[in-house]
CHARMM internal coordinates of N, CA and C (Angstrom, degrees):
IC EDIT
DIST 1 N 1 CA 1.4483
DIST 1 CA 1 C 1.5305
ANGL 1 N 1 CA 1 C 110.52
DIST 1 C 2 N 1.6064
ANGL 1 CA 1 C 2 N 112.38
DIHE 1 N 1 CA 1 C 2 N -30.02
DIST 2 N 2 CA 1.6885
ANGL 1 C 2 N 2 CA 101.31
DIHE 1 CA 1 C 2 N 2 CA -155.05
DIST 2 CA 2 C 1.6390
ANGL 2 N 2 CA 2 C 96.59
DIHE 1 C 2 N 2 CA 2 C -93.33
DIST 2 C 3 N 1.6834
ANGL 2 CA 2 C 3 N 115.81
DIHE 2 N 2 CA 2 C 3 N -11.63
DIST 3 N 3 CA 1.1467
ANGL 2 C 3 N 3 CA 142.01
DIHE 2 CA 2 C 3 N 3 CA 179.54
DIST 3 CA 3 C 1.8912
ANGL 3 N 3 CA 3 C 104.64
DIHE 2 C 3 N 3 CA 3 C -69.40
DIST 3 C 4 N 1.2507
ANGL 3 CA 3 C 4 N 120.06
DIHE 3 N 3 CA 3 C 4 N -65.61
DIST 4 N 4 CA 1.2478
ANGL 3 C 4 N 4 CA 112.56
DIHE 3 CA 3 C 4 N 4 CA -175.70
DIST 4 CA 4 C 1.7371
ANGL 4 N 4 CA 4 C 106.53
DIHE 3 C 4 N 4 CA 4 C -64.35
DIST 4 C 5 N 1.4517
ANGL 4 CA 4 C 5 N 115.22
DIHE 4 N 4 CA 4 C 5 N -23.47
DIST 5 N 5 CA 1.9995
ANGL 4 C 5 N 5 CA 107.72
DIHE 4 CA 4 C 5 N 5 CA -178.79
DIST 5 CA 5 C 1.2936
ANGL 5 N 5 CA 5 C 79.85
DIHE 4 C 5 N 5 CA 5 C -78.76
DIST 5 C 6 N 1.0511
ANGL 5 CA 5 C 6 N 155.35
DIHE 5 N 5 CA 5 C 6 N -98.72
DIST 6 N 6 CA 1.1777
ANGL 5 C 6 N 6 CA 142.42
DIHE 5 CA 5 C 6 N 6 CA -110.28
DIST 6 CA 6 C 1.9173
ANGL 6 N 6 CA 6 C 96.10
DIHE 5 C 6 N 6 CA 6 C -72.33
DIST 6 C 7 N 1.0184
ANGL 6 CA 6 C 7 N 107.98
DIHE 6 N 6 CA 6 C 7 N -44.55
DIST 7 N 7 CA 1.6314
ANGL 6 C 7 N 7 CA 94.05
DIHE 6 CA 6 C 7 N 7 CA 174.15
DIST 7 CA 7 C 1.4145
ANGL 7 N 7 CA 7 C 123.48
DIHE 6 C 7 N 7 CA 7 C -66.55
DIST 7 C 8 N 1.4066
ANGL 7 CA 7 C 8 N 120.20
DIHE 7 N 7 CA 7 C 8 N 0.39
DIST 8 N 8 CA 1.5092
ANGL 7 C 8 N 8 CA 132.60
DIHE 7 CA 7 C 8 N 8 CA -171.61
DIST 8 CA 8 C 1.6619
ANGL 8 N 8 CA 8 C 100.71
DIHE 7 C 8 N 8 CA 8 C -93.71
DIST 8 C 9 N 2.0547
ANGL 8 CA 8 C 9 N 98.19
DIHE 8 N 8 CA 8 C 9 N -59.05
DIST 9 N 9 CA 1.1369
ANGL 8 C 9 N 9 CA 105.44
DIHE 8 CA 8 C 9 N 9 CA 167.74
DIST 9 CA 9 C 1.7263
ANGL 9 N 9 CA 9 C 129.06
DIHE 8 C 9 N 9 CA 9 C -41.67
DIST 9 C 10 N 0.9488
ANGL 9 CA 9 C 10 N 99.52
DIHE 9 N 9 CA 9 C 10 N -38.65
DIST 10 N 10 CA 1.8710
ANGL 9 C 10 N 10 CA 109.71
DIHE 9 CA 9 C 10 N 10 CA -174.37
DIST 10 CA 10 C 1.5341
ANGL 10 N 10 CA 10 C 96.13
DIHE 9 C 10 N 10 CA 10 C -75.20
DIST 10 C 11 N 1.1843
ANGL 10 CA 10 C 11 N 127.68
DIHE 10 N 10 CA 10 C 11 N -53.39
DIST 11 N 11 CA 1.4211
ANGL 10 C 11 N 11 CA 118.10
DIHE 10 CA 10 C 11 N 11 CA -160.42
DIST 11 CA 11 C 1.7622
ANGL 11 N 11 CA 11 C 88.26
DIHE 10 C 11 N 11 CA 11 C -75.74
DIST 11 C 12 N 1.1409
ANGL 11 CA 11 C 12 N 143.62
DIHE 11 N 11 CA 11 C 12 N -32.10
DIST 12 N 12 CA 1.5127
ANGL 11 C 12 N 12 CA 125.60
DIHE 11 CA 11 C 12 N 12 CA -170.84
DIST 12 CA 12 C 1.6390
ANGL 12 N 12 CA 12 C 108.87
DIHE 11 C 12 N 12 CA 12 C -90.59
DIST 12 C 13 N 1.7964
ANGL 12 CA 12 C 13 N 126.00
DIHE 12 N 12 CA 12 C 13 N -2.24
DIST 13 N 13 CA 1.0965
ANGL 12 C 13 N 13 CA 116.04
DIHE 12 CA 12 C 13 N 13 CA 152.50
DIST 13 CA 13 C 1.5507
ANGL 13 N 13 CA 13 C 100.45
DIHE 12 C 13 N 13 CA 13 C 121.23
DIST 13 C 14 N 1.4113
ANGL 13 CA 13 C 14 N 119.12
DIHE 13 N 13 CA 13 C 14 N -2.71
DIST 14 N 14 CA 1.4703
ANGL 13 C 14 N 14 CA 133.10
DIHE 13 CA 13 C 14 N 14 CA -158.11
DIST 14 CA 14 C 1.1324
ANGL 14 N 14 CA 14 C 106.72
DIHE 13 C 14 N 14 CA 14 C -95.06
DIST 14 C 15 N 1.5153
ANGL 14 CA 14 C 15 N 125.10
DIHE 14 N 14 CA 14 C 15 N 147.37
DIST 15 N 15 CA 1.3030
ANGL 14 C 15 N 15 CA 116.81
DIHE 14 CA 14 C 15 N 15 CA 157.40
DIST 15 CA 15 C 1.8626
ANGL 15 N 15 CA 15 C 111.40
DIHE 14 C 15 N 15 CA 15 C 125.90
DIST 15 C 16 N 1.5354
ANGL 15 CA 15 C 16 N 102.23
DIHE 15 N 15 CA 15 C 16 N -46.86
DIST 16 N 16 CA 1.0342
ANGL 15 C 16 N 16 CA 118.85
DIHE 15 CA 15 C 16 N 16 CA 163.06
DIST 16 CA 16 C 1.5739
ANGL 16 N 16 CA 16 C 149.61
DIHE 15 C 16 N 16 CA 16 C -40.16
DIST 16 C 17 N 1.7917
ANGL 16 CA 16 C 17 N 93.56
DIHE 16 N 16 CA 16 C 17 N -34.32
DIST 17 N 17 CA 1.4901
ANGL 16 C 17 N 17 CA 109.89
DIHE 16 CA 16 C 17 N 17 CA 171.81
DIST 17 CA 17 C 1.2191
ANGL 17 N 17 CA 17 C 101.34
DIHE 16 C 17 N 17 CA 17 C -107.75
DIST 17 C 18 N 1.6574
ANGL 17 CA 17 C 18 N 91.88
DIHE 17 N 17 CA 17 C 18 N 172.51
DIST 18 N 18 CA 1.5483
ANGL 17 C 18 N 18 CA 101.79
DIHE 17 CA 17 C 18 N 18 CA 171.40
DIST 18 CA 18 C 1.5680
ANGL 18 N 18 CA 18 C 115.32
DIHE 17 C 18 N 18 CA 18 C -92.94
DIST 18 C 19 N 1.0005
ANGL 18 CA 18 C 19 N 100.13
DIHE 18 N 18 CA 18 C 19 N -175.81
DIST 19 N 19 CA 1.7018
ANGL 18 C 19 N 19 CA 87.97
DIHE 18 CA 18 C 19 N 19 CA -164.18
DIST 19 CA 19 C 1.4835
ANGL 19 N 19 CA 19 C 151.26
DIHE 18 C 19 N 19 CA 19 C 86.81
DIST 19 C 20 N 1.5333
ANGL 19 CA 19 C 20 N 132.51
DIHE 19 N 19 CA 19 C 20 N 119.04
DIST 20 N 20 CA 1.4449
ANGL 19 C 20 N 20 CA 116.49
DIHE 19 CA 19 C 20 N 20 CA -157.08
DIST 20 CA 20 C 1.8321
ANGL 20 N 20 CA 20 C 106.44
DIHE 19 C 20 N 20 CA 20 C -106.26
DIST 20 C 21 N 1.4946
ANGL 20 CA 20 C 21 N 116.39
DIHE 20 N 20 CA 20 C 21 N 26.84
DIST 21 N 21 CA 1.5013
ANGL 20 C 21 N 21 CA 104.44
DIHE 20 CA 20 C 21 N 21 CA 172.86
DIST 21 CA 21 C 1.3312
ANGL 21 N 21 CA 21 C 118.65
DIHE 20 C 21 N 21 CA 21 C -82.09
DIST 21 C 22 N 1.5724
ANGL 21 CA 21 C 22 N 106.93
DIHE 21 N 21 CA 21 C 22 N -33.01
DIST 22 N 22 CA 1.6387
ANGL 21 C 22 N 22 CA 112.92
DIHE 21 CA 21 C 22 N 22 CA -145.93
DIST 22 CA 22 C 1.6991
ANGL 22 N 22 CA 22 C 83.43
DIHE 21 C 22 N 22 CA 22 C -95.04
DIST 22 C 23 N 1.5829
ANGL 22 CA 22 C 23 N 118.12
DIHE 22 N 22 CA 22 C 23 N -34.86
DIST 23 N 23 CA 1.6753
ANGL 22 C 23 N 23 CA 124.14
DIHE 22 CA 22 C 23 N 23 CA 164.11
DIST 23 CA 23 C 1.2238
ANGL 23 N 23 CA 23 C 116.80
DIHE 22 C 23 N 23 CA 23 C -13.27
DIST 23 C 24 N 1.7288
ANGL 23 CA 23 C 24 N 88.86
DIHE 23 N 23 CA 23 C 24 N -85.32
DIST 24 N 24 CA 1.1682
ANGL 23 C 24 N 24 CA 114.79
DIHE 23 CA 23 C 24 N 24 CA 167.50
DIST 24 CA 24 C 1.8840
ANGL 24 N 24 CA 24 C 134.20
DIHE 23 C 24 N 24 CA 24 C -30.16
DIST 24 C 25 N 0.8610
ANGL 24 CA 24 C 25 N 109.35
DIHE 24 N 24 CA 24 C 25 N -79.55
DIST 25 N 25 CA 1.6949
ANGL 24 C 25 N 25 CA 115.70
DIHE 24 CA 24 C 25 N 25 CA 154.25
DIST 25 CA 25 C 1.3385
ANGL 25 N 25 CA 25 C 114.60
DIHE 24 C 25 N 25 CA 25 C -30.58
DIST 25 C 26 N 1.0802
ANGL 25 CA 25 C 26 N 119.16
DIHE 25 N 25 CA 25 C 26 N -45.55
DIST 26 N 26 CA 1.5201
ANGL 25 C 26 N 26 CA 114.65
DIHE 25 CA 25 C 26 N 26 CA -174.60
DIST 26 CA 26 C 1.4188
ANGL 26 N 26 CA 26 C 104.46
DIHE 25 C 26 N 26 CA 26 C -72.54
DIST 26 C 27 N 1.0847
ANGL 26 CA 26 C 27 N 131.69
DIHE 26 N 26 CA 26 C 27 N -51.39
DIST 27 N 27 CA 1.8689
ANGL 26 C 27 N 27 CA 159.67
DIHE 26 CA 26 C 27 N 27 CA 157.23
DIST 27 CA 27 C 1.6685
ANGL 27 N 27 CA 27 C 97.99
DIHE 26 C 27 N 27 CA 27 C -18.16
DIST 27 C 28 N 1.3610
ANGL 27 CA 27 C 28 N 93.95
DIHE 27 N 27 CA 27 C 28 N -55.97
DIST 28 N 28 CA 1.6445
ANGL 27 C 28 N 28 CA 88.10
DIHE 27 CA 27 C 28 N 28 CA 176.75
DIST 28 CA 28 C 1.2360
ANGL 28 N 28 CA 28 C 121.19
DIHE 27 C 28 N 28 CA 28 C -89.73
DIST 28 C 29 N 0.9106
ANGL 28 CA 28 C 29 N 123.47
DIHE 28 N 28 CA 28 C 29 N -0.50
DIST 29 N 29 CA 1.6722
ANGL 28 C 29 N 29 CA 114.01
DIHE 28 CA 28 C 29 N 29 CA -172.11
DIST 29 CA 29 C 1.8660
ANGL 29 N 29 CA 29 C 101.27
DIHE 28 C 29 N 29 CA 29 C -112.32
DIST 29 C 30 N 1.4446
ANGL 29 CA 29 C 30 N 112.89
DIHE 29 N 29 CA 29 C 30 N -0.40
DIST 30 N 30 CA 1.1637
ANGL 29 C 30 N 30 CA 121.90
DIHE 29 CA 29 C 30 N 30 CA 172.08
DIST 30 CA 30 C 1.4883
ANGL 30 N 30 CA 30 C 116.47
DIHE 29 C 30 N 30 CA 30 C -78.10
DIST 30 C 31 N 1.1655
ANGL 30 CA 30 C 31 N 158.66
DIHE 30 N 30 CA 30 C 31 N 154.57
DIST 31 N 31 CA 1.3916
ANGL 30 C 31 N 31 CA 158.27
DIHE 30 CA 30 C 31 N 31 CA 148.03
DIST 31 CA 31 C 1.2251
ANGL 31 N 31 CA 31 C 96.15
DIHE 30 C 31 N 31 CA 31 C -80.87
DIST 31 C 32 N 1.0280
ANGL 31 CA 31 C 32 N 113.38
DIHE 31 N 31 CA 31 C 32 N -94.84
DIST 32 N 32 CA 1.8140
ANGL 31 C 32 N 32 CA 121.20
DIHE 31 CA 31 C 32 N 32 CA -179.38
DIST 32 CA 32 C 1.1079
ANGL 32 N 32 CA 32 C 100.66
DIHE 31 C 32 N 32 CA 32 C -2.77
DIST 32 C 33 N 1.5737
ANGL 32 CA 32 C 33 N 102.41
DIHE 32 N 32 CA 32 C 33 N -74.70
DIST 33 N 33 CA 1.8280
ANGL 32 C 33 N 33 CA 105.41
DIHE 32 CA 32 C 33 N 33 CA -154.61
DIST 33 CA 33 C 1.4880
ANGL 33 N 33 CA 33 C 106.98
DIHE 32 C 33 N 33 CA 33 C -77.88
DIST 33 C 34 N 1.3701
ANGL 33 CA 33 C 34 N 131.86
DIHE 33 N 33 CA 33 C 34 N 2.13
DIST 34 N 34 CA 1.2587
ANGL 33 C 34 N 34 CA 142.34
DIHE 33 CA 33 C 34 N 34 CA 152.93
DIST 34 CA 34 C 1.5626
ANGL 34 N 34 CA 34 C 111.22
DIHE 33 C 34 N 34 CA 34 C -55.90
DIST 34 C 35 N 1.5327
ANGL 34 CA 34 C 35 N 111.40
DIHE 34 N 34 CA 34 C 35 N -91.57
DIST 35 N 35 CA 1.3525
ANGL 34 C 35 N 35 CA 113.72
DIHE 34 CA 34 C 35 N 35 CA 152.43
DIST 35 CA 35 C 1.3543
ANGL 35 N 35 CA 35 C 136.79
DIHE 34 C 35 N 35 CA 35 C -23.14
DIST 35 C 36 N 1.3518
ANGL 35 CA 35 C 36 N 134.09
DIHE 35 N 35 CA 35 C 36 N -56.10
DIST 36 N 36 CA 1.6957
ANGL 35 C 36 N 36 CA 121.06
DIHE 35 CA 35 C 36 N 36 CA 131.62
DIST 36 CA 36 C 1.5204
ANGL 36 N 36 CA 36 C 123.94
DIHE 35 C 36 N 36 CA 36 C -15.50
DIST 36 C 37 N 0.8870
ANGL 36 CA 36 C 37 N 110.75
DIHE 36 N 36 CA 36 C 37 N -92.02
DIST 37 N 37 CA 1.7777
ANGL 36 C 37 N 37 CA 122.58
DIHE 36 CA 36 C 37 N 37 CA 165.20
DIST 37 CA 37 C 1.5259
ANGL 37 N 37 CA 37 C 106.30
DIHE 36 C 37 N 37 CA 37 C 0.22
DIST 37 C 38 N 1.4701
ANGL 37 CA 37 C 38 N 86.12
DIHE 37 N 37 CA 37 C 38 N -74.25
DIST 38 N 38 CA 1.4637
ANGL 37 C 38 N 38 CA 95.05
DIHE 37 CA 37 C 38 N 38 CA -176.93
DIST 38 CA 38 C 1.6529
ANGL 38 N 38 CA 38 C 124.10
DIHE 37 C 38 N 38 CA 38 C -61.59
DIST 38 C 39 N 1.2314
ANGL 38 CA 38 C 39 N 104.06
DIHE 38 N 38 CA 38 C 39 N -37.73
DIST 39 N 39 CA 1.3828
ANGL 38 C 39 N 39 CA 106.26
DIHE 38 CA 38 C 39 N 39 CA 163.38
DIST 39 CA 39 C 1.5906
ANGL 39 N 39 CA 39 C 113.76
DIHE 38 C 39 N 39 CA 39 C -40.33
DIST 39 C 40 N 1.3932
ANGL 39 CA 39 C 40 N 81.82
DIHE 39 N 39 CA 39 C 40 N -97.49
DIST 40 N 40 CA 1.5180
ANGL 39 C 40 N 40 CA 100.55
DIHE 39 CA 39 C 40 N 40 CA 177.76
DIST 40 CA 40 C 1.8593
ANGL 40 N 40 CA 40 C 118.21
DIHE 39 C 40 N 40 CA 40 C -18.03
DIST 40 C 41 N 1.4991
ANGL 40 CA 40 C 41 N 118.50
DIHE 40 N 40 CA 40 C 41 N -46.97
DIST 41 N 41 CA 1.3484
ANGL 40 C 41 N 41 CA 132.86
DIHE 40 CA 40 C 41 N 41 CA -161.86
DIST 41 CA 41 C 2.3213
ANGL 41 N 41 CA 41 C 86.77
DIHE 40 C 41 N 41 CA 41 C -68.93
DIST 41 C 42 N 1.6116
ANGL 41 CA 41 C 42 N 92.29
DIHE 41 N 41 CA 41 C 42 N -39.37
DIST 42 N 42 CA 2.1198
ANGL 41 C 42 N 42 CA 86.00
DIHE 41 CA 41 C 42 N 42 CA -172.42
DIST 42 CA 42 C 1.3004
ANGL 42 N 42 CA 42 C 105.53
DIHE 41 C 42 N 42 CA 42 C -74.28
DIST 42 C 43 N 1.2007
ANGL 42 CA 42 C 43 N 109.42
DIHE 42 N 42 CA 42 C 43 N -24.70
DIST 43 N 43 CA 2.0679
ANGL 42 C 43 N 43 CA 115.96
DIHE 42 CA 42 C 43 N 43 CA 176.13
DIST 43 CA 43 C 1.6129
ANGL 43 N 43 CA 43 C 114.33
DIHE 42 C 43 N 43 CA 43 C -68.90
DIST 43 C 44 N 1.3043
ANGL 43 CA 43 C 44 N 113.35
DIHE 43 N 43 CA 43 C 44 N -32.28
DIST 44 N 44 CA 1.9861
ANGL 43 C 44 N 44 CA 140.20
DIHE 43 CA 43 C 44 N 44 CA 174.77
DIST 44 CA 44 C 1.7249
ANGL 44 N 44 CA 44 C 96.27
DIHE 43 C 44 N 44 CA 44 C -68.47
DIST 44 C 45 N 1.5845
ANGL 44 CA 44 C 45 N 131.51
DIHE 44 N 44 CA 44 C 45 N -33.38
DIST 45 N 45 CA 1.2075
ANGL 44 C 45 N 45 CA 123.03
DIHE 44 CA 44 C 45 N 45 CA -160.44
DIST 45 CA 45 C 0.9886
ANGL 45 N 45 CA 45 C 104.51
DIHE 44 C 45 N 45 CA 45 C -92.13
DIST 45 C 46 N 1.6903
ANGL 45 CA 45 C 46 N 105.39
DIHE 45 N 45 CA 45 C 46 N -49.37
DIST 46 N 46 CA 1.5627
ANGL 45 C 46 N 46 CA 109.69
DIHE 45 CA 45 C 46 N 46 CA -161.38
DIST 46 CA 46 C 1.7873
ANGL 46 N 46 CA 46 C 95.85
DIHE 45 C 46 N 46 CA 46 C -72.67
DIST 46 C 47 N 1.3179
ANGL 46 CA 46 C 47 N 129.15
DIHE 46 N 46 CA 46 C 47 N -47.21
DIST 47 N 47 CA 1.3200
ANGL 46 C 47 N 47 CA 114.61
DIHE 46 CA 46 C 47 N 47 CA 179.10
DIST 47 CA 47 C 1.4344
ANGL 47 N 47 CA 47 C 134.36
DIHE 46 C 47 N 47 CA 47 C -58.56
DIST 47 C 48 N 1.5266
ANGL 47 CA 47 C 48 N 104.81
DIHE 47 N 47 CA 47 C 48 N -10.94
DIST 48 N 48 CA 1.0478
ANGL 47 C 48 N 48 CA 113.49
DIHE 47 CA 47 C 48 N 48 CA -176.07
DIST 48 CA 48 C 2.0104
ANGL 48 N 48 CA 48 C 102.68
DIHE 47 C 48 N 48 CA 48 C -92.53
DIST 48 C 49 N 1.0205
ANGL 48 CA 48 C 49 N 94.18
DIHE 48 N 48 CA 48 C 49 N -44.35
DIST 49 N 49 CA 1.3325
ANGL 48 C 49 N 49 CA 89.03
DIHE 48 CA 48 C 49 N 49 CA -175.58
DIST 49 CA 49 C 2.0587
ANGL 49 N 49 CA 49 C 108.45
DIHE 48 C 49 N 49 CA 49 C -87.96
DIST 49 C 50 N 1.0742
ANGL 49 CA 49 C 50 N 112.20
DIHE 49 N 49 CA 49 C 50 N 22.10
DIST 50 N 50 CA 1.5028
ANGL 49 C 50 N 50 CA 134.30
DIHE 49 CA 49 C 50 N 50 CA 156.94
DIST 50 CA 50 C 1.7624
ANGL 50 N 50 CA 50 C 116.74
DIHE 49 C 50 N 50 CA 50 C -73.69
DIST 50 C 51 N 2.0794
ANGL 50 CA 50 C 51 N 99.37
DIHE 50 N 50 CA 50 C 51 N -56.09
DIST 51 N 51 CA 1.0732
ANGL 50 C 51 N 51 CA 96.99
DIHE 50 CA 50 C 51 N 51 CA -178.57
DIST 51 CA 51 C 1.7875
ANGL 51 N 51 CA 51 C 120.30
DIHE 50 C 51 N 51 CA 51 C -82.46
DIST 51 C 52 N 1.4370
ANGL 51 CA 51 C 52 N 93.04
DIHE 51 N 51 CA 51 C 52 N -13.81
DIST 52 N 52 CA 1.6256
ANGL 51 C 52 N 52 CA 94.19
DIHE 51 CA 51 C 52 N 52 CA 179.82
DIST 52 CA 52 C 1.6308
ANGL 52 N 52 CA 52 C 117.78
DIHE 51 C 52 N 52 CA 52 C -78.32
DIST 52 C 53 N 1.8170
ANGL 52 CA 52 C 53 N 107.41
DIHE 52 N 52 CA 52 C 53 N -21.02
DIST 53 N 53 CA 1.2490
ANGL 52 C 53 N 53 CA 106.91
DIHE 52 CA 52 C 53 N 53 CA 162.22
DIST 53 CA 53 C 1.8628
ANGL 53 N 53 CA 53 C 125.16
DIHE 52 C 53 N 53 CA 53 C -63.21
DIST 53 C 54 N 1.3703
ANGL 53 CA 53 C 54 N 109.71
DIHE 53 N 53 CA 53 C 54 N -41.85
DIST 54 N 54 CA 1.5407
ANGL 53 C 54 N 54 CA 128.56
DIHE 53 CA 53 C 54 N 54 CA -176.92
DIST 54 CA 54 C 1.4579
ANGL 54 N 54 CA 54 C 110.57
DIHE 53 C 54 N 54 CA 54 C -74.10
DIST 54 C 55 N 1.3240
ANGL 54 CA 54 C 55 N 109.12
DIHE 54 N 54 CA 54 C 55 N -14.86
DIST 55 N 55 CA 1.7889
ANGL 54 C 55 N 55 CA 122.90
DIHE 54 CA 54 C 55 N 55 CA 165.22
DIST 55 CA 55 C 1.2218
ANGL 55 N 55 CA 55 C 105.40
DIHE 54 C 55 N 55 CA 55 C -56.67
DIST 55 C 56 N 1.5737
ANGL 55 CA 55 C 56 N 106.82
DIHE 55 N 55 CA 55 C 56 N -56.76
DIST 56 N 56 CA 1.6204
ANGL 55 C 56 N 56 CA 119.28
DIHE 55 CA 55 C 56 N 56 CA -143.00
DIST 56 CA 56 C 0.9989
ANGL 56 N 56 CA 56 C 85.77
DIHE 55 C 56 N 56 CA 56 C -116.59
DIST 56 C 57 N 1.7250
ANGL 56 CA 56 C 57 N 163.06
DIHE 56 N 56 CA 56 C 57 N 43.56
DIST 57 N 57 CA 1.2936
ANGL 56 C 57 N 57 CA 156.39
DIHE 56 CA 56 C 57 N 57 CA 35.48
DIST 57 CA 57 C 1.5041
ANGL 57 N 57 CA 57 C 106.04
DIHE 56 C 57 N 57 CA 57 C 31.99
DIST 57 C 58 N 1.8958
ANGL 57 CA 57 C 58 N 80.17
DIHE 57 N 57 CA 57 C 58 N -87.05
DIST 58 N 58 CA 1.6953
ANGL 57 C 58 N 58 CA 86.17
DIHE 57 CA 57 C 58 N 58 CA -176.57
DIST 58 CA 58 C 1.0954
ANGL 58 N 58 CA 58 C 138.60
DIHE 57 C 58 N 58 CA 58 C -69.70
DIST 58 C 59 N 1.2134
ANGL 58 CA 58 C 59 N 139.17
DIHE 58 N 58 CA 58 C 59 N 9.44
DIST 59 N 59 CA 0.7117
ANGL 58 C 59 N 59 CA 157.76
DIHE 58 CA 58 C 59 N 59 CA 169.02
DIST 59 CA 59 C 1.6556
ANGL 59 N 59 CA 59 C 121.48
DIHE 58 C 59 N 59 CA 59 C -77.19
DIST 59 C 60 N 1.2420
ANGL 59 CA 59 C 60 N 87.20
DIHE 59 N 59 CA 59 C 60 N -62.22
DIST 60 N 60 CA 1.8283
ANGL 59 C 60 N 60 CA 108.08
DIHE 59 CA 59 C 60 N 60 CA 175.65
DIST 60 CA 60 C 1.4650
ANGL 60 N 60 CA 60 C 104.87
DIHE 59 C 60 N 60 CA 60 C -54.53
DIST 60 C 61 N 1.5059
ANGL 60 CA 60 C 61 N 111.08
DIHE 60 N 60 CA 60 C 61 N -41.58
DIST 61 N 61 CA 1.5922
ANGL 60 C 61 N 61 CA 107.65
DIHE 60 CA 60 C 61 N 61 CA 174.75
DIST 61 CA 61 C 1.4227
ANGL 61 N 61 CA 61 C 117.06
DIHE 60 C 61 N 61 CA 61 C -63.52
DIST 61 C 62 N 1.0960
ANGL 61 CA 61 C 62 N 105.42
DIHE 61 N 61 CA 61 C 62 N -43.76
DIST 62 N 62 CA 1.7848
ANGL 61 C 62 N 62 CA 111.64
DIHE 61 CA 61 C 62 N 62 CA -173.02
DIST 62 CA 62 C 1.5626
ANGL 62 N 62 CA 62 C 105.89
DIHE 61 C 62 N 62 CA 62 C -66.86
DIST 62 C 63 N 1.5186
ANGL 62 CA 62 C 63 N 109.46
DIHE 62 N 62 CA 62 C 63 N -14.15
DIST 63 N 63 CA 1.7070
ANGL 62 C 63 N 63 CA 93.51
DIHE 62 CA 62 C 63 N 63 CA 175.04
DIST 63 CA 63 C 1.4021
ANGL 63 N 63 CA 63 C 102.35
DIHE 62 C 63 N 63 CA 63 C -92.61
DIST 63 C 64 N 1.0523
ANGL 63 CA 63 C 64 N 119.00
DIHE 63 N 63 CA 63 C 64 N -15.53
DIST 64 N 64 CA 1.3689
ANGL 63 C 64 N 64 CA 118.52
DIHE 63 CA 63 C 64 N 64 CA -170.68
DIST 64 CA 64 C 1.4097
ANGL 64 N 64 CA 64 C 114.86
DIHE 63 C 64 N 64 CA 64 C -86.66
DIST 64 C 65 N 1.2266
ANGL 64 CA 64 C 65 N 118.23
DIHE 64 N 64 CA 64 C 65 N -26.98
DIST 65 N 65 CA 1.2196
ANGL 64 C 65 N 65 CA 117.30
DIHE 64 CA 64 C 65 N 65 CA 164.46
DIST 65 CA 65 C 1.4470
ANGL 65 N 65 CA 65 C 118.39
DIHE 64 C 65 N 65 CA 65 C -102.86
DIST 65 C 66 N 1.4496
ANGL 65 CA 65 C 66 N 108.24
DIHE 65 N 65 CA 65 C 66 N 7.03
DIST 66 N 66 CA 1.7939
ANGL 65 C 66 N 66 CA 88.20
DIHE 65 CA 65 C 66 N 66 CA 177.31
DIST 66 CA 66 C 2.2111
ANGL 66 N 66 CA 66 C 84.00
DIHE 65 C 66 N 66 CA 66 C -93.98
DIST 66 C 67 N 0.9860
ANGL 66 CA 66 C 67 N 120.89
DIHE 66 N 66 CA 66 C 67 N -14.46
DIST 67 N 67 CA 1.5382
ANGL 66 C 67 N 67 CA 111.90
DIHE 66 CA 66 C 67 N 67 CA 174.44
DIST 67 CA 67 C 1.2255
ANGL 67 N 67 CA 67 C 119.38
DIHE 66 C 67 N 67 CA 67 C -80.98
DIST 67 C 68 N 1.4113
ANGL 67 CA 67 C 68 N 109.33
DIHE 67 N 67 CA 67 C 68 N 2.64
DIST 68 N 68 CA 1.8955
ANGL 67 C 68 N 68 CA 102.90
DIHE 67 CA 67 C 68 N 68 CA 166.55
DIST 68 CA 68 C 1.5256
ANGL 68 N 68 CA 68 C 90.80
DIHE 67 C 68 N 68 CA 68 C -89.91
DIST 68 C 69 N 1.2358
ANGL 68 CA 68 C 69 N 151.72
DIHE 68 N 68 CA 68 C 69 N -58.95
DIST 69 N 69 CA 1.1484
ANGL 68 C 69 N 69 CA 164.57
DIHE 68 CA 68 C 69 N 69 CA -155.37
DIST 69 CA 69 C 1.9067
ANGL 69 N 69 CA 69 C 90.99
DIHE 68 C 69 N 69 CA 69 C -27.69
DIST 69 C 70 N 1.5557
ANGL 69 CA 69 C 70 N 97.19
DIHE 69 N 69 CA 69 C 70 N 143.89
DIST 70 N 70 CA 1.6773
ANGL 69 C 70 N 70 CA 103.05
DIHE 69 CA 69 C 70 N 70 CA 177.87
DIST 70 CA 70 C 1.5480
ANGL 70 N 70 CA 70 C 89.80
DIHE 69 C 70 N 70 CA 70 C -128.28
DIST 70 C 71 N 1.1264
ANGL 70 CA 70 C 71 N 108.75
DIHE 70 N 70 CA 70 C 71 N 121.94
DIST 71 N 71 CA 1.9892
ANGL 70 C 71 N 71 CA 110.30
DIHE 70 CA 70 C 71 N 71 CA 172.72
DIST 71 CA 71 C 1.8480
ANGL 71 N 71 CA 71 C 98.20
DIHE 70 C 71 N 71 CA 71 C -104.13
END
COOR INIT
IC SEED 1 N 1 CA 1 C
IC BUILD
């Protein structure tokens, strides 16, 4: 994925400067790189809320097993 923006980005001229106005503008007037965006932004959710599930996994395990524990 981060392979085809950055090759999208290069061919539309982006990337090069510093700064997010002239980015930006370009971002919108792109479809592609609209559609990307958007991609990318449902791939950012679901992974994100992947690792916040496997957090709180672990978590749930570690109480559960630090309460079998006999000191």
């Amino acid at each position: 994925m981060m392979m085809k923006r950055y090759k999208l980005e290069k061919d539309l001229g982006m990337g090069s400067e510093v700064g997010h106005s002239k980015n930006k503008e370009l971002a919108k007037r792109s479809p592609a790189l609209v559609a990307m965006n958007r991609k990318f932004r449902m791939i950012h959710v679901v992974s994100s809320l992947a690792s916040l599930m496997s957090f709180g996994s672990l978590a749930m395990h570690s109480w559960y097993l630090s309460s079998k524990l006999n000191l």
